[in-house]
KOLTI-326011 format. One record per residue (C-alpha): chain; x, y, z. Coordinates in steps of 0.2 Angstrom, whole numbers. Example, Ala and Ser with C-alpha at 12.3 -4.5 7.8 and 13.67 -1.06 7.14 Angstrom:
KOLTI-326011
<"A" <62 -22 39>>
<"A" <68 -5 36>>
//
This chain:
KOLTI-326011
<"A" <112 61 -29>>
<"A" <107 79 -26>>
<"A" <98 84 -11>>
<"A" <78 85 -10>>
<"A" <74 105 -10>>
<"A" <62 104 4>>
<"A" <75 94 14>>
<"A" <84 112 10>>
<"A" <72 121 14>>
<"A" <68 111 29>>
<"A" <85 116 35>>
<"A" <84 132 33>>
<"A" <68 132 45>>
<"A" <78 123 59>>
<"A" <89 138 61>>
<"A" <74 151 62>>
<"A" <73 149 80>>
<"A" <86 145 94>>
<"A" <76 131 102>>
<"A" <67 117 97>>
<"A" <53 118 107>>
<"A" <43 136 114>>
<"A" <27 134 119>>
<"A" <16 148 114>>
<"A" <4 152 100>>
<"A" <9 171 95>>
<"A" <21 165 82>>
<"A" <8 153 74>>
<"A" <-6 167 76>>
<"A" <8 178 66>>
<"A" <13 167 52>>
<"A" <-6 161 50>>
<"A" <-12 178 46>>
<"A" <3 181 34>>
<"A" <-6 165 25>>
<"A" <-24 169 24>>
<"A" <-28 159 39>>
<"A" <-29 143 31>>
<"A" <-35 135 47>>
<"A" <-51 143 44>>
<"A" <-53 135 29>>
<"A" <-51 116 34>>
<"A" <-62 103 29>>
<"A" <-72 95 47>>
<"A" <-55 94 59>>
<"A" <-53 79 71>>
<"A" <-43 85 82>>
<"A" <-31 72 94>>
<"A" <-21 74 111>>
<"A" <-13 63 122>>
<"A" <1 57 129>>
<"A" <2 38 120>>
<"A" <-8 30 106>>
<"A" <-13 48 99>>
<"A" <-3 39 81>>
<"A" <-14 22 81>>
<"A" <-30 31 87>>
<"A" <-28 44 71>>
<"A" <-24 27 61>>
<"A" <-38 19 69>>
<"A" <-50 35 61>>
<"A" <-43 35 46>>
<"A" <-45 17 38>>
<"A" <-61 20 46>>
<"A" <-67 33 35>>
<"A" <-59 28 20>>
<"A" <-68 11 21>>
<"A" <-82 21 23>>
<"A" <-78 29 5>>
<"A" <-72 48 15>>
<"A" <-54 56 10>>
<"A" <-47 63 24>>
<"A" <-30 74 26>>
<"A" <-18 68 40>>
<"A" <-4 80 50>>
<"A" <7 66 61>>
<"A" <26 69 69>>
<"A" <36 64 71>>
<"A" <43 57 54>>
<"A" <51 41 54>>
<"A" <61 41 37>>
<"A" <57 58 25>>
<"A" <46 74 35>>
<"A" <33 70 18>>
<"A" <26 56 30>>
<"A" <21 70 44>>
<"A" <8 76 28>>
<"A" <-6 67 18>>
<"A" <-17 74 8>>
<"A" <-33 64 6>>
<"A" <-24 49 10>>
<"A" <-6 52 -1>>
<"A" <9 56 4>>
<"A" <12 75 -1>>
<"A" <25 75 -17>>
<"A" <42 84 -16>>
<"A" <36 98 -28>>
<"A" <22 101 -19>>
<"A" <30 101 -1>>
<"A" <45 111 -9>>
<"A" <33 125 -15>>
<"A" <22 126 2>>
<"A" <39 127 13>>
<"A" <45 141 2>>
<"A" <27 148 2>>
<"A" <29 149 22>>
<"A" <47 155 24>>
<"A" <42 170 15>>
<"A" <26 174 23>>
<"A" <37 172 39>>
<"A" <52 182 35>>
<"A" <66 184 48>>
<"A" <56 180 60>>
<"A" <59 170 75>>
<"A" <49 153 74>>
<"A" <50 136 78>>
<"A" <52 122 64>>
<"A" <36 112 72>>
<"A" <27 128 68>>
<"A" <32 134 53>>
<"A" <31 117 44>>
<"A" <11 115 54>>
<"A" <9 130 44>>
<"A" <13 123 30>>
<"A" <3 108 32>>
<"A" <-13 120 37>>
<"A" <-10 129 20>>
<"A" <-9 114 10>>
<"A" <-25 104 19>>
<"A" <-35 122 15>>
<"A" <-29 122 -5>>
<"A" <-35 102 -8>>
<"A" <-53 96 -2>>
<"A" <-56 82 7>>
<"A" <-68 75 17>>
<"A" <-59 77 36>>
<"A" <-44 81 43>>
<"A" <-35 74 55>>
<"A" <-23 84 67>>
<"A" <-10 74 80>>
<"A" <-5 88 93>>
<"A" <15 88 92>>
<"A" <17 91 113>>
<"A" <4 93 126>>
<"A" <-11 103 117>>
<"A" <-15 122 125>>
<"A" <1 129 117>>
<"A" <3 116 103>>
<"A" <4 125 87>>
<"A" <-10 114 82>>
<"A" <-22 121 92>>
<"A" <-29 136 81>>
<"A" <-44 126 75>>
<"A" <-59 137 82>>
<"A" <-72 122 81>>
<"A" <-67 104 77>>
<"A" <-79 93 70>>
<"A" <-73 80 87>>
<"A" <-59 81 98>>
<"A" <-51 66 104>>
<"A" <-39 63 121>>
<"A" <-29 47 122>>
<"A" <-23 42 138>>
<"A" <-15 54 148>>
<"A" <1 49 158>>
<"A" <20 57 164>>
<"A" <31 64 150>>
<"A" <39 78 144>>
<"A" <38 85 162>>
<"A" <51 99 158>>
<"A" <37 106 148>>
<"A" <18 103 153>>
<"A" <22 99 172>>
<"A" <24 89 185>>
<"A" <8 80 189>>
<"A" <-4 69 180>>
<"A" <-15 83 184>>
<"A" <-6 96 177>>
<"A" <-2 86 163>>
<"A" <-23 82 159>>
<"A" <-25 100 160>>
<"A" <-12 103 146>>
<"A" <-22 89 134>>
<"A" <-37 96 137>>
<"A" <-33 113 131>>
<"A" <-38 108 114>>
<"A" <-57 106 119>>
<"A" <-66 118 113>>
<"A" <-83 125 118>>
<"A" <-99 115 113>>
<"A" <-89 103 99>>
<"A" <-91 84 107>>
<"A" <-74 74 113>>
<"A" <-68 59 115>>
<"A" <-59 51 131>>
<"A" <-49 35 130>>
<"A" <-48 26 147>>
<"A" <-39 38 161>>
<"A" <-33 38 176>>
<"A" <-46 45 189>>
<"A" <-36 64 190>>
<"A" <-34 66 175>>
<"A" <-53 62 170>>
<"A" <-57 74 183>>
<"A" <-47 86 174>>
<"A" <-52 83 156>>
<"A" <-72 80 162>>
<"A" <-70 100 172>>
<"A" <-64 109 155>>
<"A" <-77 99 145>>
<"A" <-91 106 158>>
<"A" <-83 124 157>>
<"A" <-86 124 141>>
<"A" <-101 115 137>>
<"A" <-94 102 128>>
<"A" <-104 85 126>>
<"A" <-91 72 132>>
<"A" <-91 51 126>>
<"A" <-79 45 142>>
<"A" <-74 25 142>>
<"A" <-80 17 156>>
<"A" <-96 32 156>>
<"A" <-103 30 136>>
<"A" <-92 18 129>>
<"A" <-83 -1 132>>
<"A" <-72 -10 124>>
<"A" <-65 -27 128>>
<"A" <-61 -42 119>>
<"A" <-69 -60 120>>
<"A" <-66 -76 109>>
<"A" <-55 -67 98>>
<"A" <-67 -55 93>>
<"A" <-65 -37 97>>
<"A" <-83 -32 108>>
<"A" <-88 -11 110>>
<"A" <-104 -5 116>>
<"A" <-110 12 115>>
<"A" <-125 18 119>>
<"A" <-132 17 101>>
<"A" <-127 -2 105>>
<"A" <-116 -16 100>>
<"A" <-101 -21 89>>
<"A" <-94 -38 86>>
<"A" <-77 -34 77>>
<"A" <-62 -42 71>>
<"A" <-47 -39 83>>
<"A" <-38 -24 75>>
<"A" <-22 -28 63>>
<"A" <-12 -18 75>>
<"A" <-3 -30 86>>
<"A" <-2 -30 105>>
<"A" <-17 -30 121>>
<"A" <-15 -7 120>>
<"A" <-22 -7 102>>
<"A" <-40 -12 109>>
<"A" <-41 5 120>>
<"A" <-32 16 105>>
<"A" <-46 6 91>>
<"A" <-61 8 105>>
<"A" <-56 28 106>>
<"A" <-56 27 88>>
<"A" <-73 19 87>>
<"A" <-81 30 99>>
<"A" <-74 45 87>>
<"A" <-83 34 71>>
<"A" <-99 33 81>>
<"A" <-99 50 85>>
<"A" <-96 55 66>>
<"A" <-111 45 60>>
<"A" <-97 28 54>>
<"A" <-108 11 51>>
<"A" <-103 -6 56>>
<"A" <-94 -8 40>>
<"A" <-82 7 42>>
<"A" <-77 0 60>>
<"A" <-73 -17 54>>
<"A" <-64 -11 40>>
<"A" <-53 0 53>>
<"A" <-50 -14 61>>
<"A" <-44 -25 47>>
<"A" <-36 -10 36>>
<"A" <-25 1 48>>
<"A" <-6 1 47>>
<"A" <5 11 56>>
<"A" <23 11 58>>
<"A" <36 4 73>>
<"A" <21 1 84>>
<"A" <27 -16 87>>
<"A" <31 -18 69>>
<"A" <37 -35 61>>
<"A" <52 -33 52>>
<"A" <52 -46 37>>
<"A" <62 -39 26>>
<"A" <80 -29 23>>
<"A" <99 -30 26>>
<"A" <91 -36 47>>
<"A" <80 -49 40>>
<"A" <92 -53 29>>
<"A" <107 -55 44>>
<"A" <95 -65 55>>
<"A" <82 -74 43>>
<"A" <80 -87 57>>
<"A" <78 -72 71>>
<"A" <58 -67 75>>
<"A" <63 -46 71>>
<"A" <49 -32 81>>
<"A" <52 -13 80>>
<"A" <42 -2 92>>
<"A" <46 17 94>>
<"A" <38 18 112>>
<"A" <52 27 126>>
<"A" <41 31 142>>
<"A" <35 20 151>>
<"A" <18 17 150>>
<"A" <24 14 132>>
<"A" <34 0 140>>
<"A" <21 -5 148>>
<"A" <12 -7 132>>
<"A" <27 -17 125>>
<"A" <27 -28 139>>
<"A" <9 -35 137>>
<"A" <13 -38 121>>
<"A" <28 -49 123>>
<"A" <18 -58 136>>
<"A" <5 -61 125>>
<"A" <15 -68 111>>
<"A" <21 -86 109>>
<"A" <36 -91 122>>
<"A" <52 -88 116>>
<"A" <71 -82 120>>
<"A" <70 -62 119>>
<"A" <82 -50 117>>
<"A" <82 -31 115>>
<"A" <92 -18 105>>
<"A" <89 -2 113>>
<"A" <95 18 110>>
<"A" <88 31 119>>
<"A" <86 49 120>>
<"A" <94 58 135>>
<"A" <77 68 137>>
<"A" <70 53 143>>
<"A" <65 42 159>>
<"A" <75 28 154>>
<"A" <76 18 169>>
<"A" <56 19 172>>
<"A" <55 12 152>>
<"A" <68 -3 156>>
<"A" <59 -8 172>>
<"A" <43 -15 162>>
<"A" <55 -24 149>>
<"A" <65 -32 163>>
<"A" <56 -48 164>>
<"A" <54 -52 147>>
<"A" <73 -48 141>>
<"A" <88 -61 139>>
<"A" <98 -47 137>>
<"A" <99 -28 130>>
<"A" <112 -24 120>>
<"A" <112 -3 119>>
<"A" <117 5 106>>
<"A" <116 28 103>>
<"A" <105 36 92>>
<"A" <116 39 76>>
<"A" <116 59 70>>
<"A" <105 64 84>>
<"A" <111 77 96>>
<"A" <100 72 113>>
<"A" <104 50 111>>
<"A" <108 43 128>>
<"A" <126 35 124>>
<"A" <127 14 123>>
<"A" <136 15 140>>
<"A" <124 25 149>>
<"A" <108 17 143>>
<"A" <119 -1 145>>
<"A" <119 4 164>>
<"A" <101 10 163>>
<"A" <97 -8 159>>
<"A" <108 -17 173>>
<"A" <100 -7 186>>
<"A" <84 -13 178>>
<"A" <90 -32 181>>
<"A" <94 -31 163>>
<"A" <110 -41 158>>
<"A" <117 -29 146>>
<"A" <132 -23 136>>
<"A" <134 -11 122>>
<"A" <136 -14 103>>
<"A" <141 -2 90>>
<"A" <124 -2 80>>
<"A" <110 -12 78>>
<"A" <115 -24 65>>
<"A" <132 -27 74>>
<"A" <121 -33 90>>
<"A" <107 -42 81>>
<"A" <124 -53 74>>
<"A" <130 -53 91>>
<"A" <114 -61 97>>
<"A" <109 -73 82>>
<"A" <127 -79 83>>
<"A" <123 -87 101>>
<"A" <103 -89 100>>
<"A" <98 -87 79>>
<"A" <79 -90 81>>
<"A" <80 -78 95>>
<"A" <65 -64 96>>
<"A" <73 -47 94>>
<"A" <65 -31 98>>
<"A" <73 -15 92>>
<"A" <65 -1 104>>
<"A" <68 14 115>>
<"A" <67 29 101>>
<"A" <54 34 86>>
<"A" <73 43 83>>
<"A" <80 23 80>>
<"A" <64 17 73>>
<"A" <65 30 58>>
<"A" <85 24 58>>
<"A" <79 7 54>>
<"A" <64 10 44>>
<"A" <74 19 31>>
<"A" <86 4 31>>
<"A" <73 -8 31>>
<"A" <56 -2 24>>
//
């Protein structure tokens, strides 16, 4: 089988700069002109930050406006199986012709140029939102927001800011604060945003830039609630109630990644109907996942399989609730990680809830932690681990002791794209 031209192409645009991530926005404002500024020409942007949930909470907004009849455009990373996933275009999946064409488009408007591959291929997905019409479009910032090459949008429609909490230090800082301040680099002056549940310095943050800049702000805990009671998702607002299904994304996180989401519907005019049909409609990949089918299902049919691409931990924080929340039952964990990564602050949460953690490293990725290091990761966690050379050679290793075993795969978006291209 011949190789896809864009993953060609998409090679090629790997090699245009000498790192992966440089924060600035000069080489976007450059390659943007060279394009007709396309980001002019959007359709109403919702734009998202955070630190966790940014994924669900766009996920969230979408199956919301679809039920409520809207097309929107959707720019996500990163991809688990093919980069055509990081691009919809009123709700599909870009094609390979069209991806193809528009990667070529922007490695000629770049030239020789020095730029990195998250913003030359933003680029491209700015060009092909402008050329197709829809109703919205909806932006995930790639890392932090100030500098992130999606942040060239003059005057969203809505901003959004998930929860904010300690990752990629090496880039946005040391501090919660410094971290908040980051985020909130995407609001812009007088254009309403929302803000998930915070941590008190950080809402101090994210409430002084909205305040610089006139921006009205819809903060949890201020404008907005969300709980759950009698298994019925409850949100109140100041334009009043909603009595929802519990969202069809498992685990207790999703309730404050679909109230963020709600409070963004509210804001855009949404009616009851578009909510609940968020709710029951969304679908987004290894966020705790259940695997039913493939070669995995196939080793371990009597094995409960979950995938979750979380690695920080509040993300393992996340998982943990979940696993708690869920029926009792033996559980074991396959984990790789990247070396970039607070591993041992991601095992801590897990600890209580795992049998056993079997490590494996991140095949064809350049940053994975080895299986021994994350293997004595997990033992200083309280974690009785050992290594196996992949995931299905430690799913065979469990099943053969424990086969009705629960068995989440975790630790990478990295392995979840692994699995999801073996599995899906």
């Amino acid at each position: 089988m011949s190789t896809p031209r864009s993953d060609l192409l998409l090679e090629r645009m790997m090699a245009l700069h000498p790192k992966i991530i440089d924060l600035t926005l000069d080489r976007m404002w450059r390659i943007l002109a060279a394009l007709g500024d396309p980001q002019q020409a959007l359709p109403p942007v919702i734009h998202i930050a955070g630190t966790n949930g940014k994924g669900s909470t766009l996920a969230y907004i979408r199956a919301g406006l679809e039920a409520a009849g809207k097309s929107a455009h959707a720019y996500t990373s990163p991809h688990l199986a093919r980069f055509h996933e990081r691009i919809r275009l009123a709700g599909t999946l870009i094609d390979e012709n069209h991806l193809s064409d528009i990667l070529d488009e922007c490695l000629a408007a770049n030239g020789p140029d020095a730029i990195t591959y998250f913003e030359i291929t933003t680029a491209a997905a700015l060009l092909a939102f402008a050329r197709n019409p829809a109703d919205y479009t909806l932006l995930e910032v790639g890392l932090g927001g100030r500098l992130d090459a999606t942040n060239v949008i003059d005057s969203p429609a809505l901003s959004v800011i998930t929860s904010v909490d300690l990752d990629h230090q090496q880039y946005l800082g040391d501090t919660i604060e410094d971290i908040a301040g980051e985020k909130a680099g995407i609001i812009k002056r007088g254009r309403p945003v929302i803000v998930a549940p915070q941590q008190g310095a950080a809402l101090e943050v994210i409430e002084a830039r909205a305040a610089r800049l006139g921006a009205p702000i819809y903060a949890y805990g201020q404008h907005w609630h969300v709980t759950t009671e009698a298994g019925r998702l409850i949100f109140q607002d100041e334009t009043g109630l909603l009595d929802l299904p519990l969202p069809a994304l498992a685990g207790p996180h999703q309730i404050q990644n679909a109230g963020t989401a709600l409070a963004a519907m509210r804001v855009l005019g949404l009616d009851e109907a578009a909510c609940e049909g968020a709710m029951r409609n969304v679908t987004w990949p290894a966020r705790m996942q259940r695997l039913r089918h493939g070669p995995l299902f196939d080793t371990a049919p009597d094995a409960e399989l979950w995938l979750d691409g979380g690695h920080n931990p509040h993300a393992a924080l996340a998982i943990a609730a979940t696993l708690k929340g869920l029926p009792q039952r033996e559980t074991h964990l396959i984990c790789g990680m990247l070396n970039t990564k607070d591993v041992t602050g991601f095992m801590a949460p897990l600890a209580p809830f795992a049998s056993s953690l079997h490590a494996v490293s991140i095949h064809g990725q350049a940053a994975t932690l080895s299986a021994e290091d994350t293997k004595a990761a997990a033992t200083r966690a309280g974690i009785a681990a050992q290594t196996a050379p992949d995931v299905i050679s430690a799913l065979r290793d469990i099943c053969a002791i424990t086969p009705n075993a629960r068995v989440l795969i975790c630790g990478s978006l990295y392995l979840a794209g692994e699995i999801i291209k073996e599995n899906g």
